[in-house]
Structures are given as structure tokens and as C-alpha cells.
PyMOL commands that place a pseudoatom at each C-alpha (Angstrom):
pseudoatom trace, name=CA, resn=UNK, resi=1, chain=A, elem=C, hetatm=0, pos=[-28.694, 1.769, -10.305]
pseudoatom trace, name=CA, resn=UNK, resi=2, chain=A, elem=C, hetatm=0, pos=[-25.708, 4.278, -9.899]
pseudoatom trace, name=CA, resn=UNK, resi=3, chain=A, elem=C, hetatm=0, pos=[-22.714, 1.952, -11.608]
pseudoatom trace, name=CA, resn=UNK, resi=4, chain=A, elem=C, hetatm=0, pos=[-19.155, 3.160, -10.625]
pseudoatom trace, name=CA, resn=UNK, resi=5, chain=A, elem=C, hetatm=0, pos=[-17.165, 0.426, -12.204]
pseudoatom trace, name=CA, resn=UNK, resi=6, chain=A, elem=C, hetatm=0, pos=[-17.372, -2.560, -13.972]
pseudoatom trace, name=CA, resn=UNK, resi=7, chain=A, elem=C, hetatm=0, pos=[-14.785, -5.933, -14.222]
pseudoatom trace, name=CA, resn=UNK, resi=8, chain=A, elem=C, hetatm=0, pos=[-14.993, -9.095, -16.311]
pseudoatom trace, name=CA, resn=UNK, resi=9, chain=A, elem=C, hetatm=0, pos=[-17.636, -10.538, -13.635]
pseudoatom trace, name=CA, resn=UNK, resi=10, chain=A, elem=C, hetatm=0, pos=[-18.385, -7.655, -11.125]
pseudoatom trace, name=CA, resn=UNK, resi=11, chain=A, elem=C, hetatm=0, pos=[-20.690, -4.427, -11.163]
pseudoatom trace, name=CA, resn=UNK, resi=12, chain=A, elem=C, hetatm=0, pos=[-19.496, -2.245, -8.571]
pseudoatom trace, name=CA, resn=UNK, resi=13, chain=A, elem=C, hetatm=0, pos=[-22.270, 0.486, -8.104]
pseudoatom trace, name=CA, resn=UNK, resi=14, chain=A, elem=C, hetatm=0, pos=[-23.181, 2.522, -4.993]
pseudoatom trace, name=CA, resn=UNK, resi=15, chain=A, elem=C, hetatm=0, pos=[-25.245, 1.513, -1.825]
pseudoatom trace, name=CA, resn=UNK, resi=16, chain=A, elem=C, hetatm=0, pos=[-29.130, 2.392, -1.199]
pseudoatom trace, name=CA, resn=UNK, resi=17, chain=A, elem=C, hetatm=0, pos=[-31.129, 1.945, 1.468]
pseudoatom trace, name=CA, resn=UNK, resi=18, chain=A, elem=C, hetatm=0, pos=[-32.275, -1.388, -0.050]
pseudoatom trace, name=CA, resn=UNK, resi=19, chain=A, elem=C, hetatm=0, pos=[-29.142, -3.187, 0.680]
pseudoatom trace, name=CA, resn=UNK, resi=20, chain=A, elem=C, hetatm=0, pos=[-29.864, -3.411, 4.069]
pseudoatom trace, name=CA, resn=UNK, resi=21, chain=A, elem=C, hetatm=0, pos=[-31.043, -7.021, 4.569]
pseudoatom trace, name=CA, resn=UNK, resi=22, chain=A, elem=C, hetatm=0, pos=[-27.730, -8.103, 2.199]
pseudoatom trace, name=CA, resn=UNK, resi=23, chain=A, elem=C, hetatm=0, pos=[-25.484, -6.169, 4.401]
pseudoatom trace, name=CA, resn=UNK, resi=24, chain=A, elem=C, hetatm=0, pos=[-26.594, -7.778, 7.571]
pseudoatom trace, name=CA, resn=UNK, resi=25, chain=A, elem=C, hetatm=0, pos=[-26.632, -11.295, 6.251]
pseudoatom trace, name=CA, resn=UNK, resi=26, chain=A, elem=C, hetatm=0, pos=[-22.924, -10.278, 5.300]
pseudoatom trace, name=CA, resn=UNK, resi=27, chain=A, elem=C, hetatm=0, pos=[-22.223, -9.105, 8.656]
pseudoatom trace, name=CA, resn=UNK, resi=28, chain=A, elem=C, hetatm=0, pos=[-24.034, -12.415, 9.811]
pseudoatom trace, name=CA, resn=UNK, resi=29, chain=A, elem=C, hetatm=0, pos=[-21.118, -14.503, 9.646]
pseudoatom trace, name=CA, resn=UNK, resi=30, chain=A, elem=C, hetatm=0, pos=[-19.130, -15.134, 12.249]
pseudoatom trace, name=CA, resn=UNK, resi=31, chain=A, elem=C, hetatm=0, pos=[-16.524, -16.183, 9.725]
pseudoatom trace, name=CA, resn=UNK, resi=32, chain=A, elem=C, hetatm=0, pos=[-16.432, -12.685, 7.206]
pseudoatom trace, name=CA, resn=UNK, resi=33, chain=A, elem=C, hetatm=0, pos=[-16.685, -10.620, 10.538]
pseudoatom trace, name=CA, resn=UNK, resi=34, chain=A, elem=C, hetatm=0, pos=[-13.707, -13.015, 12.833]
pseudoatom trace, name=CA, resn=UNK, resi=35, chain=A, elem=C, hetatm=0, pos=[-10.656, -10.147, 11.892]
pseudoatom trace, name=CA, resn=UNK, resi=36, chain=A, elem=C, hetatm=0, pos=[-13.383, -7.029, 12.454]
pseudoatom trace, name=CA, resn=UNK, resi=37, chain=A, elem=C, hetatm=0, pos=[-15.593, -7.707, 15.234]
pseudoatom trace, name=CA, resn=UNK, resi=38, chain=A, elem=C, hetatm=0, pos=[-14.065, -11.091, 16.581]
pseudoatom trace, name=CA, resn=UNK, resi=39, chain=A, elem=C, hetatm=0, pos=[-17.368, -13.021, 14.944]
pseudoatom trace, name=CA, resn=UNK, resi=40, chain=A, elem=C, hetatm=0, pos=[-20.011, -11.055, 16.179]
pseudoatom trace, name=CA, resn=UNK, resi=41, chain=A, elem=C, hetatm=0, pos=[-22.984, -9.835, 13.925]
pseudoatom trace, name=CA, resn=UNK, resi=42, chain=A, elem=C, hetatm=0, pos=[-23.691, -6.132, 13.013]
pseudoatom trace, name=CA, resn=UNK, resi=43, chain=A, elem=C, hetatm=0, pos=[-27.290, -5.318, 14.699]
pseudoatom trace, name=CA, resn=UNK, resi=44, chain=A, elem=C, hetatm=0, pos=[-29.974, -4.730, 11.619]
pseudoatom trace, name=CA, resn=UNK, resi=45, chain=A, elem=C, hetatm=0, pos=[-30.554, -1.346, 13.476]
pseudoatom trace, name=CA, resn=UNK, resi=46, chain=A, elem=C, hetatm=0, pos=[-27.124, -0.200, 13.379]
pseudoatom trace, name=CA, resn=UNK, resi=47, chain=A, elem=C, hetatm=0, pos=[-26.733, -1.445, 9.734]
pseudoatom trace, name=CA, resn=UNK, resi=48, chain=A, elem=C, hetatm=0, pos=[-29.977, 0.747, 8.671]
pseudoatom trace, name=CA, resn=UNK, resi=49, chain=A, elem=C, hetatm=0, pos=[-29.944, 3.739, 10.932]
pseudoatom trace, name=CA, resn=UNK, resi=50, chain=A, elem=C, hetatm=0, pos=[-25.855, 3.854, 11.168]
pseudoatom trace, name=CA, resn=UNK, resi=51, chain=A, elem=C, hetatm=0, pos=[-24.213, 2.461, 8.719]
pseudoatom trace, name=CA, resn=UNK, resi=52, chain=A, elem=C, hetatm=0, pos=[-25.882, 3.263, 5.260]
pseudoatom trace, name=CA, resn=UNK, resi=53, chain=A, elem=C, hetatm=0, pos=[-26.235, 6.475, 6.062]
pseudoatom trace, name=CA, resn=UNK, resi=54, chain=A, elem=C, hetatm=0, pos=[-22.928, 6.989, 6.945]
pseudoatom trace, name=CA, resn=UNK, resi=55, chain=A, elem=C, hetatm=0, pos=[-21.695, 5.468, 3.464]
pseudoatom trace, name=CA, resn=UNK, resi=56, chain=A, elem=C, hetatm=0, pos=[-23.939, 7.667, 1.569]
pseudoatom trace, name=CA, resn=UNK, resi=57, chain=A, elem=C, hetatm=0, pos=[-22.332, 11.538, 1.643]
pseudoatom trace, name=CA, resn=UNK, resi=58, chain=A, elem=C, hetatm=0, pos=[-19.414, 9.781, 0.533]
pseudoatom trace, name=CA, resn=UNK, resi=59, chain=A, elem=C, hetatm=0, pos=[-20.337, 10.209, -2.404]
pseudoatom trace, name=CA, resn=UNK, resi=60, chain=A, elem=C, hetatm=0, pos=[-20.979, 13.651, -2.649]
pseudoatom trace, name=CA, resn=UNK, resi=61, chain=A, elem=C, hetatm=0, pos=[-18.186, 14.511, -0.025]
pseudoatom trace, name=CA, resn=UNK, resi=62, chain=A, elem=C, hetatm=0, pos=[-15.459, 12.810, -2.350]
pseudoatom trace, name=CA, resn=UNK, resi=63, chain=A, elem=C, hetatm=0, pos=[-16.520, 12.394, -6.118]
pseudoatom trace, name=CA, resn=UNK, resi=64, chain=A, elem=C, hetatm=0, pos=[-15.248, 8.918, -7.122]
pseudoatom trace, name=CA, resn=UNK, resi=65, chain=A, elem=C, hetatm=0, pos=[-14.927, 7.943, -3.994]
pseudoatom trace, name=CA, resn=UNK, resi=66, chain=A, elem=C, hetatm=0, pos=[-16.701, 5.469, -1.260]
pseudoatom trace, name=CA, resn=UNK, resi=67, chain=A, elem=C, hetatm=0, pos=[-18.102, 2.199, -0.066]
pseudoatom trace, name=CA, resn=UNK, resi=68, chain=A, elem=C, hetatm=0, pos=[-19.571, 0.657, -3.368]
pseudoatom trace, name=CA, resn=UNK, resi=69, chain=A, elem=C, hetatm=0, pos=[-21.706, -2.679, -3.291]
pseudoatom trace, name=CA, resn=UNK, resi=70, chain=A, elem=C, hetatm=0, pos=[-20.518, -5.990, -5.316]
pseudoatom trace, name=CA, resn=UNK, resi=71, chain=A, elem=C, hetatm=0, pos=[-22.676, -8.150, -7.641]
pseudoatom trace, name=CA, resn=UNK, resi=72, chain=A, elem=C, hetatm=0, pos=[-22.017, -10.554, -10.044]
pseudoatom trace, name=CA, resn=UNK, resi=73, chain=A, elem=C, hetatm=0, pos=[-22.488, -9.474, -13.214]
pseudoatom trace, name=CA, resn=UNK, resi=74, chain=A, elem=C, hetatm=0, pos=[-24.580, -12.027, -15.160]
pseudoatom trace, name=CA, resn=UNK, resi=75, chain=A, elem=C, hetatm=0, pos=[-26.733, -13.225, -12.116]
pseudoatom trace, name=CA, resn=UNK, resi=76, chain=A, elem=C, hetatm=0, pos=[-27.068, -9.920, -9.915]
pseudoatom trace, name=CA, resn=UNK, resi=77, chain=A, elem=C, hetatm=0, pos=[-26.092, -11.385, -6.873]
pseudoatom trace, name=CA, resn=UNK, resi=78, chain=A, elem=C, hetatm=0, pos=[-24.933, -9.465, -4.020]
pseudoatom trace, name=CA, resn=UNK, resi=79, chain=A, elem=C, hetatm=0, pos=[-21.200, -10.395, -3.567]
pseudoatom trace, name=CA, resn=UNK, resi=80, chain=A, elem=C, hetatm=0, pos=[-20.310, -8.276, -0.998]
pseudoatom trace, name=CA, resn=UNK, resi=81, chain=A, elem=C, hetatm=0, pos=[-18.927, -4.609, -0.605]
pseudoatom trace, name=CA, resn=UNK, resi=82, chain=A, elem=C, hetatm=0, pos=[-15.493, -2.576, -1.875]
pseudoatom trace, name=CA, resn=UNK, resi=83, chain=A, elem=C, hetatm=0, pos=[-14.353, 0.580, -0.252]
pseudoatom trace, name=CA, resn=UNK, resi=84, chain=A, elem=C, hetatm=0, pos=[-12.072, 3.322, -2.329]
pseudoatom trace, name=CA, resn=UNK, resi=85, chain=A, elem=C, hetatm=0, pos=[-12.165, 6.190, 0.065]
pseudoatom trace, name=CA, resn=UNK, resi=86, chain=A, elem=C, hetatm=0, pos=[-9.792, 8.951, 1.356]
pseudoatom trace, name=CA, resn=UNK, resi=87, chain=A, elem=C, hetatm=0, pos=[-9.354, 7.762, 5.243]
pseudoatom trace, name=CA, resn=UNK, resi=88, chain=A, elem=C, hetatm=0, pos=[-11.226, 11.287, 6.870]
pseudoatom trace, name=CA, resn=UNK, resi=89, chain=A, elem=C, hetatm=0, pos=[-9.768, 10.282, 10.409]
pseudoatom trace, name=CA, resn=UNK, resi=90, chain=A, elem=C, hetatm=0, pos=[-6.059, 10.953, 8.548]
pseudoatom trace, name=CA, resn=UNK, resi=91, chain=A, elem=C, hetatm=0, pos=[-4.156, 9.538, 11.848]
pseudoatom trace, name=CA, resn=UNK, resi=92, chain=A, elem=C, hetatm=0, pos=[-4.393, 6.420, 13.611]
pseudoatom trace, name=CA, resn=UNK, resi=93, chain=A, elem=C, hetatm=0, pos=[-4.296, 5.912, 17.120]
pseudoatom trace, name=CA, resn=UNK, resi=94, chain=A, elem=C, hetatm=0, pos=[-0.688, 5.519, 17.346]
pseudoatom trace, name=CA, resn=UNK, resi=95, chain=A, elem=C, hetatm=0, pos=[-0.509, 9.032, 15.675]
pseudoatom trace, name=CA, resn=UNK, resi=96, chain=A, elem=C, hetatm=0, pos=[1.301, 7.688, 12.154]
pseudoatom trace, name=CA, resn=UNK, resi=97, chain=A, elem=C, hetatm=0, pos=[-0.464, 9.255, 9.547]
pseudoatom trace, name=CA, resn=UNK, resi=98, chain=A, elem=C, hetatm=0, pos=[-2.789, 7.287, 6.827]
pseudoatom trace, name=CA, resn=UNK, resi=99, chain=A, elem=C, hetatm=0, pos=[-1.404, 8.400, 3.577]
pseudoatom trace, name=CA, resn=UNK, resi=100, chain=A, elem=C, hetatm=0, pos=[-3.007, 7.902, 0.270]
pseudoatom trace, name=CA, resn=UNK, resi=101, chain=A, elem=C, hetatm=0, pos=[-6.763, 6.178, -0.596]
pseudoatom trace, name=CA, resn=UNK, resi=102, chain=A, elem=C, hetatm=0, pos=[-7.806, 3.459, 1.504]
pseudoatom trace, name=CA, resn=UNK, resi=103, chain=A, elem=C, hetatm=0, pos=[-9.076, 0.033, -0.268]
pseudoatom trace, name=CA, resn=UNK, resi=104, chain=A, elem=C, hetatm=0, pos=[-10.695, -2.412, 1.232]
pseudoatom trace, name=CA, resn=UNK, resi=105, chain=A, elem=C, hetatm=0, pos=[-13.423, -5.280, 0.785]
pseudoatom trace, name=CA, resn=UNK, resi=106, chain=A, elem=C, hetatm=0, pos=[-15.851, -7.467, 2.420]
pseudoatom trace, name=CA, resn=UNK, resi=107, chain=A, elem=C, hetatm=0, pos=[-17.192, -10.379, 0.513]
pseudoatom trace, name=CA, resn=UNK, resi=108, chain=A, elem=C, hetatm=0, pos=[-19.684, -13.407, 1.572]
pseudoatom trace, name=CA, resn=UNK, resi=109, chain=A, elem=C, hetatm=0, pos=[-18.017, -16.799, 2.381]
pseudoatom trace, name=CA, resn=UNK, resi=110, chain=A, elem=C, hetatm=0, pos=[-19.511, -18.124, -0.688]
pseudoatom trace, name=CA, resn=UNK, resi=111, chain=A, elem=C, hetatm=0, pos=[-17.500, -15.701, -2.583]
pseudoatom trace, name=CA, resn=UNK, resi=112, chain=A, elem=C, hetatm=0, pos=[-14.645, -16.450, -1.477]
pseudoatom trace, name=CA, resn=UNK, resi=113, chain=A, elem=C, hetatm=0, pos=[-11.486, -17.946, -3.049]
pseudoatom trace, name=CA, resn=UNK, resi=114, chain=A, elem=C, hetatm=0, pos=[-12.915, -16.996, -6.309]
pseudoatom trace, name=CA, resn=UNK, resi=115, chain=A, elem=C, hetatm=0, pos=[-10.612, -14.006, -7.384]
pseudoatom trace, name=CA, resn=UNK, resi=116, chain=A, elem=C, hetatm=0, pos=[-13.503, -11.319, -6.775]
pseudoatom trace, name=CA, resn=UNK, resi=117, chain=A, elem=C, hetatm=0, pos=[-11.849, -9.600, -4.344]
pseudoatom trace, name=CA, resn=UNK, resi=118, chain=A, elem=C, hetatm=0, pos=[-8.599, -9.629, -6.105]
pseudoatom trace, name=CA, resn=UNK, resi=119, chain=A, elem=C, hetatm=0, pos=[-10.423, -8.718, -9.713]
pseudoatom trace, name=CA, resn=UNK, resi=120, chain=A, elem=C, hetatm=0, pos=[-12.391, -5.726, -7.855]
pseudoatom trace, name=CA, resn=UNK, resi=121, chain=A, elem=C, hetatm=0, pos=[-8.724, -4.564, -5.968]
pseudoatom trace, name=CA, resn=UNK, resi=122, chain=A, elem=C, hetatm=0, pos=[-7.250, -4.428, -9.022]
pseudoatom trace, name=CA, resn=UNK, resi=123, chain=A, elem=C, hetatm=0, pos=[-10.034, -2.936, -10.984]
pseudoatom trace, name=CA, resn=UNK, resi=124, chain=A, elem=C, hetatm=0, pos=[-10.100, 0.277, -8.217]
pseudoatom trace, name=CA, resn=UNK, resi=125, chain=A, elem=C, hetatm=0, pos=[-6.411, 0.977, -7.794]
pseudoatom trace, name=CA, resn=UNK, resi=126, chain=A, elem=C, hetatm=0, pos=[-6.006, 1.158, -12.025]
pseudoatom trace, name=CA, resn=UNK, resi=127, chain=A, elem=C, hetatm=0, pos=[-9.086, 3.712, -11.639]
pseudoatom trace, name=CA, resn=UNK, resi=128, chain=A, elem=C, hetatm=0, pos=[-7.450, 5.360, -8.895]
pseudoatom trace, name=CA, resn=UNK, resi=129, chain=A, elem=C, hetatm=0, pos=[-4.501, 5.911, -11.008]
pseudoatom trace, name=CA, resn=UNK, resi=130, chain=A, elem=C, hetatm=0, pos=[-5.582, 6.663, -14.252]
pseudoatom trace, name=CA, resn=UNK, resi=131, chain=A, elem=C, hetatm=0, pos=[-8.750, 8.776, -13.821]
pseudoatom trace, name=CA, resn=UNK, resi=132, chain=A, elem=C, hetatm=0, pos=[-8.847, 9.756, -9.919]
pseudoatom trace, name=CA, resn=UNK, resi=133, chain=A, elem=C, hetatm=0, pos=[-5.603, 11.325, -9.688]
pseudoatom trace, name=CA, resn=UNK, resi=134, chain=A, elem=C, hetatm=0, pos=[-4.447, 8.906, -6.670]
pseudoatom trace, name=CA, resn=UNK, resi=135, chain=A, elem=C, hetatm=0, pos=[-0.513, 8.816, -5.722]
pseudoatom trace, name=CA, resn=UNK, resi=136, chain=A, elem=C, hetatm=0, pos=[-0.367, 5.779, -3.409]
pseudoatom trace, name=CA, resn=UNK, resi=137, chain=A, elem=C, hetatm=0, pos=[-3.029, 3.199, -2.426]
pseudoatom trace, name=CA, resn=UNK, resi=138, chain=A, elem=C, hetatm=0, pos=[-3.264, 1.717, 1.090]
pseudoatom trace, name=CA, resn=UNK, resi=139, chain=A, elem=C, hetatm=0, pos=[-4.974, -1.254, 2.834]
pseudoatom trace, name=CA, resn=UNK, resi=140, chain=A, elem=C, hetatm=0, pos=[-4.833, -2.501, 6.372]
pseudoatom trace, name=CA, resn=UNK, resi=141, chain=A, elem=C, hetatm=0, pos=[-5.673, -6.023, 8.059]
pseudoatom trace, name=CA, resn=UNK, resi=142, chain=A, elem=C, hetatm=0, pos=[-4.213, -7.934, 11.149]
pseudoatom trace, name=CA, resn=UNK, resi=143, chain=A, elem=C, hetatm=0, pos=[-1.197, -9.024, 10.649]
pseudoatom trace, name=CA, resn=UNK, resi=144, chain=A, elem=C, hetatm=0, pos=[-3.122, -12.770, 11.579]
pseudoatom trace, name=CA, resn=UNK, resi=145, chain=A, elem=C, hetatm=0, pos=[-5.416, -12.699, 8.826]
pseudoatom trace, name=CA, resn=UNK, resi=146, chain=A, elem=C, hetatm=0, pos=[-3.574, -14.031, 5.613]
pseudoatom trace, name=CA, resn=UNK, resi=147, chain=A, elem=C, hetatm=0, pos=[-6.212, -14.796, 3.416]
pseudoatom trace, name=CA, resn=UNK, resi=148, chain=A, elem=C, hetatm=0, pos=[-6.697, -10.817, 3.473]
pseudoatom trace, name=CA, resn=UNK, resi=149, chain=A, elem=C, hetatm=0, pos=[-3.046, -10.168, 2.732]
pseudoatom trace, name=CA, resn=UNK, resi=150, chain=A, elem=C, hetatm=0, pos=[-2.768, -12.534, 0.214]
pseudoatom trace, name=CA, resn=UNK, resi=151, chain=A, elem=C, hetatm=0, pos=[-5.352, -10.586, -1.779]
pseudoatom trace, name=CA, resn=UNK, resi=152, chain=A, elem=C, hetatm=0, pos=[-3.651, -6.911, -1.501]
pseudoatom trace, name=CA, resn=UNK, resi=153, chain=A, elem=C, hetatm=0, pos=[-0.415, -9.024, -2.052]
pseudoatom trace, name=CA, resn=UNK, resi=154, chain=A, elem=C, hetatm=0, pos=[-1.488, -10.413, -5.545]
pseudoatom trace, name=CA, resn=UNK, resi=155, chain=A, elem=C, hetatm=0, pos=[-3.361, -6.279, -6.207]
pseudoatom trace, name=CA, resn=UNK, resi=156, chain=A, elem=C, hetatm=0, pos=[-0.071, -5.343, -6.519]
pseudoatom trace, name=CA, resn=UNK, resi=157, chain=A, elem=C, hetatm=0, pos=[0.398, -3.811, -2.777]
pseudoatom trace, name=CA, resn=UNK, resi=158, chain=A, elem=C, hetatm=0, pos=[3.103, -4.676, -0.829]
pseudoatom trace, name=CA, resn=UNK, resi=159, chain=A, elem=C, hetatm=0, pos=[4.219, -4.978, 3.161]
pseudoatom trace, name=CA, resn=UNK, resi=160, chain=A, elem=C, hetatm=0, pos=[5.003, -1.278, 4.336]
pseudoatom trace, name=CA, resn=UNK, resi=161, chain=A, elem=C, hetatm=0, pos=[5.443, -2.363, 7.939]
pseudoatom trace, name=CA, resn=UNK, resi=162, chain=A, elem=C, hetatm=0, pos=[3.415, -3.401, 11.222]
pseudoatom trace, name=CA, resn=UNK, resi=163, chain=A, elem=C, hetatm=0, pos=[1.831, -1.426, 13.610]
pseudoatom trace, name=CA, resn=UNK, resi=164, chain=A, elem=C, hetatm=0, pos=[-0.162, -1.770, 16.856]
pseudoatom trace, name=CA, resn=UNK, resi=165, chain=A, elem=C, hetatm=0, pos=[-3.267, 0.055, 16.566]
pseudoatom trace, name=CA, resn=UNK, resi=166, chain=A, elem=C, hetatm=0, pos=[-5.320, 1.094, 19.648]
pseudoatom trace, name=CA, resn=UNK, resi=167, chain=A, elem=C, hetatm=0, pos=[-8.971, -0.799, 19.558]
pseudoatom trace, name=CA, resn=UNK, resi=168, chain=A, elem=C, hetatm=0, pos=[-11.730, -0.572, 22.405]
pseudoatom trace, name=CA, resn=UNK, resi=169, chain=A, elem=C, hetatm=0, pos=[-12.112, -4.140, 22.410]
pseudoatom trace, name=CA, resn=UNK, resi=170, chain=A, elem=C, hetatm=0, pos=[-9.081, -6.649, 21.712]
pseudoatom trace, name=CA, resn=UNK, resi=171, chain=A, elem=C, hetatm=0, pos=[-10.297, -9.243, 19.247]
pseudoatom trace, name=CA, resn=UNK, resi=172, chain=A, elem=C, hetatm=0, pos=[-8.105, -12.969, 19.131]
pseudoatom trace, name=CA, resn=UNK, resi=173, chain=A, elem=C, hetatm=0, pos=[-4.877, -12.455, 17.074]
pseudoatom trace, name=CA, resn=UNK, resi=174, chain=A, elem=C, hetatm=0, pos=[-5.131, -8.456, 17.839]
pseudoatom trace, name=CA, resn=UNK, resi=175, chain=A, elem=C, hetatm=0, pos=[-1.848, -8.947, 20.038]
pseudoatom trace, name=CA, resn=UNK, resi=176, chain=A, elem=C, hetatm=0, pos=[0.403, -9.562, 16.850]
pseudoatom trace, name=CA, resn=UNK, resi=177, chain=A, elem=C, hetatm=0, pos=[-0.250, -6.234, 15.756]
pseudoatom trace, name=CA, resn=UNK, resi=178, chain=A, elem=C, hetatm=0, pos=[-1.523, -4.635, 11.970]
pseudoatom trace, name=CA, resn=UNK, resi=179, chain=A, elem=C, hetatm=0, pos=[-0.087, -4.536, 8.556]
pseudoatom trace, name=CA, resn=UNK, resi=180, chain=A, elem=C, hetatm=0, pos=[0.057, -1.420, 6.338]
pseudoatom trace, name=CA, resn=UNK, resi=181, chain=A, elem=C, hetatm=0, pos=[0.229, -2.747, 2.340]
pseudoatom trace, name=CA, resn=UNK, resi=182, chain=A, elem=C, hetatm=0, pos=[0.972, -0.233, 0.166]
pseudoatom trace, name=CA, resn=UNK, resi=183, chain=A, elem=C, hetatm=0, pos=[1.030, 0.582, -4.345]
pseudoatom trace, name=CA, resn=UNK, resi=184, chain=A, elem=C, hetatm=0, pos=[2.273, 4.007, -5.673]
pseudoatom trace, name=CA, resn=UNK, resi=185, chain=A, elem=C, hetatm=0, pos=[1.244, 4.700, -8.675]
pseudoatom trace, name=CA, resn=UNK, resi=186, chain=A, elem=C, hetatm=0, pos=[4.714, 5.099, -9.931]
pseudoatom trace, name=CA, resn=UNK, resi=187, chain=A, elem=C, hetatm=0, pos=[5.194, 1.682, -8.748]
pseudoatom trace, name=CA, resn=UNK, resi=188, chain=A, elem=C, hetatm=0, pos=[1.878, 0.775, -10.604]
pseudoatom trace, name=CA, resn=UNK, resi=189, chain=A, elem=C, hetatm=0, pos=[2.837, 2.441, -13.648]
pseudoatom trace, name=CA, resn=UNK, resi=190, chain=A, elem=C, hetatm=0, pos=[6.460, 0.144, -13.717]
pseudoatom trace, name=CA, resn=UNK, resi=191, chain=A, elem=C, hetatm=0, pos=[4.444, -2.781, -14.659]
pseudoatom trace, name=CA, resn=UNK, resi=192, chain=A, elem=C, hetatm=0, pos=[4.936, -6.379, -13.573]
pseudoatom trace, name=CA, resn=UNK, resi=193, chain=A, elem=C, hetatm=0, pos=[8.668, -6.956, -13.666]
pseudoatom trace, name=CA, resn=UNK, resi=194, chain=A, elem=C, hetatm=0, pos=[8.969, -4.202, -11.405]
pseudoatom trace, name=CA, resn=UNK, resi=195, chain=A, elem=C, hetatm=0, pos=[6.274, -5.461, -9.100]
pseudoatom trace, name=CA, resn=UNK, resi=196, chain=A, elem=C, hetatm=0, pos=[7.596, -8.993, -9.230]
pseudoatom trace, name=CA, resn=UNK, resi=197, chain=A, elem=C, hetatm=0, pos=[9.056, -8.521, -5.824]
pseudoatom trace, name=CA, resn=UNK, resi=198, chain=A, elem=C, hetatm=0, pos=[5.550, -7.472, -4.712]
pseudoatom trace, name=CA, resn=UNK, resi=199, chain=A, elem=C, hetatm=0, pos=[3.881, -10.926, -5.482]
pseudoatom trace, name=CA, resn=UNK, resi=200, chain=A, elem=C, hetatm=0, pos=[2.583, -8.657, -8.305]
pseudoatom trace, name=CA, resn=UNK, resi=201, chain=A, elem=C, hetatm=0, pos=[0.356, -11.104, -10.858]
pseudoatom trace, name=CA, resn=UNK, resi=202, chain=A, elem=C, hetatm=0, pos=[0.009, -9.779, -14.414]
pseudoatom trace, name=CA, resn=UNK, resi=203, chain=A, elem=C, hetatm=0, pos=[-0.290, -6.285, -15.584]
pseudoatom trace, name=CA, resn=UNK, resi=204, chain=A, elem=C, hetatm=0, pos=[-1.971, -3.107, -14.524]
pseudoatom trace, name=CA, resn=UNK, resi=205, chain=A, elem=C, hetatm=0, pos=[-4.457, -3.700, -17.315]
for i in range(1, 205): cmd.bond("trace and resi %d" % i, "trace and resi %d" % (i + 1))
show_as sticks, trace
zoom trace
């Protein structure tokens, strides 16, 4: 098992072709997938033949960097997914540029309002910083989905701004738009009374 990081109660290590049945049961519910796909599931075929091996030069492509799979430490089990990556499209559709390394996450329901996603966040943006060489930290969501921006709000990112992004199919809540959060690491490095403005809880460490 390839570990790339490690928290209090996560091991964040990198995705194999064995993760396939976990990923679609992820992608299973209608309720993790309802801001992405609008509820529906990700095919098995397009998990294993598309999606896998699409994560899997990232790691050679961009050393530190990628989509990295979630478990609980002490029992193993397959929280979810993390992603840490330089965004190779560099523009969105409205032509504003992506600036900085993307994070984002994916967890099961049952996961959920446990501080994973908010433990892993934080755990990848102080890596970014201190050993990667990152500047500024990005993540995107709907502007609808709130459970999402509460999470990048207490990793220390805050609201840059929203934008209206141009999808092939229009999902509910997709007509109020996208929000850009944001952390520099100059911000990062200012520590909590600097970030209290940012809903910023506790320190970088």
C-alpha cells in the first residue's frame, strides 16, 4: 500500500485497480453524487476502464500530487477519496483561469458529519505548504451545496467569488452559479487570528 499521508484517524494512500467496487458503491448514492451528477450513479465500466486509469499517471505526471483513497485508520475502512492535484485543464469554461492546487473530496454518507473531510483538508493544504511548494490552494462546489462549503470554510479557505461555469447537462441548483474558496499560503502561514475572518478553526498544525 503506497501511503501519501497520514491524520489522527485517516490513511490517505493512492488508488489501485482494487478500489473499484468501493468507488462505485461511493458513486452509488444518489445523495454523495446530488451536487456532481444530479444523483445519478457512475457505471462500474466507466469507474474501471475510465476512471482509475485516469487517476493513476497522476502520480507520476505530478510527484505529490493526485486523487488519493481514504480509510480509517484503525479499522481500514474505505472512507471515501481526496484530490490534491494541479487542475491540467488551467481555464474554465468561462475562460477565468484556475490558479493554484485544486482540493477536493468525496466521502460515503456514513462518513459524513464526522470531521474527516475537514481533518483530511487540512492535513493536504499544511503538506501543500510546507513540503510541496504550493502558493495558494483552491476548491470549487455549487454555490447550493453548503455542507461542502462549510468544510473548505472551517480548512481555512475562504469565498473568492461566484462564477457560472458552462456544464453539458444542468443539474438542480446549477442556476445559482459556483463558488471559488481560496488559502494562500501566506495567509496559512498568519495563523488563526489572521484567518479568524475566514471561519478559520485552530491552527495550521
Amino acid at each position: 500500500m503506497r501511503v501519501f499521508l497520514e491524520t489522527d484517524r485517516l490513511v490517505l494512500r493512492r488508488v489501485t485497480e482494487a478500489d473499484v467496487d468501493n468507488l462505485v458503491e461511493l458513486d452509488g448514492d444518489p445523495e454523495v453524487t446530488r451536487y456532481l451528477t444530479g444523483g445519478g450513479p457512475t457505471p462500474r465500466e466507466v469507474v474501471r476502464d475510465e476512471v482509475i486509469p485516469g487517476w493513476l499517471p497522476f502520480y507520476e505526471r505530478y510527484e505529490g500530487y493526485g486523487y488519493w483513497v481514504a480509510v480509517e485508520k484503525t479499522s481500514g475502512e474505505f472512507l471515501g477519496w481526496f484530490l490534491f492535484r494541479p487542475n491540467p485543464e488551467g481555464r474554465r469554461s468561462d475562460g477565468t483561469p484556475r490558479e493554484g492546487v485544486e482540493l477536493g473530496y468525496r466521502l460515503r454518507r456514513a462518513a459524513w458529519g464526522k470531521g474527516y473531510a475537514t481533518e483530511g483538508s487540512r492535513a493536504l493544504i499544511r503538506k501543500g505548504f510546507t513540503e510541496l511548494g504550493v502558493e495558494r490552494v483552491y476548491a470549487e462546489t455549487m454555490t447550493v451545496n453548503t455542507a461542502s462549503r462549510r468544510v473548505m470554510e472551517k480548512a481555512g479557505l475562504r469565498y473568492v467569488r461566484t462564477f457560472h461555469d458552462d456544464w453539458p447537462e444542468l443539474i438542480p441548483g446549477a442556476e445559482h452559479g459556483e463558488v471559488e474558496y481560496a488559502l494562500t499560503k501566506t495567509e496559512w502561514e498568519a495563523g488563526p487570528a489572521a484567518m479568524a475572518g475566514y471561519g478559520y478553526e485552530g491552527s495550521p498544525g
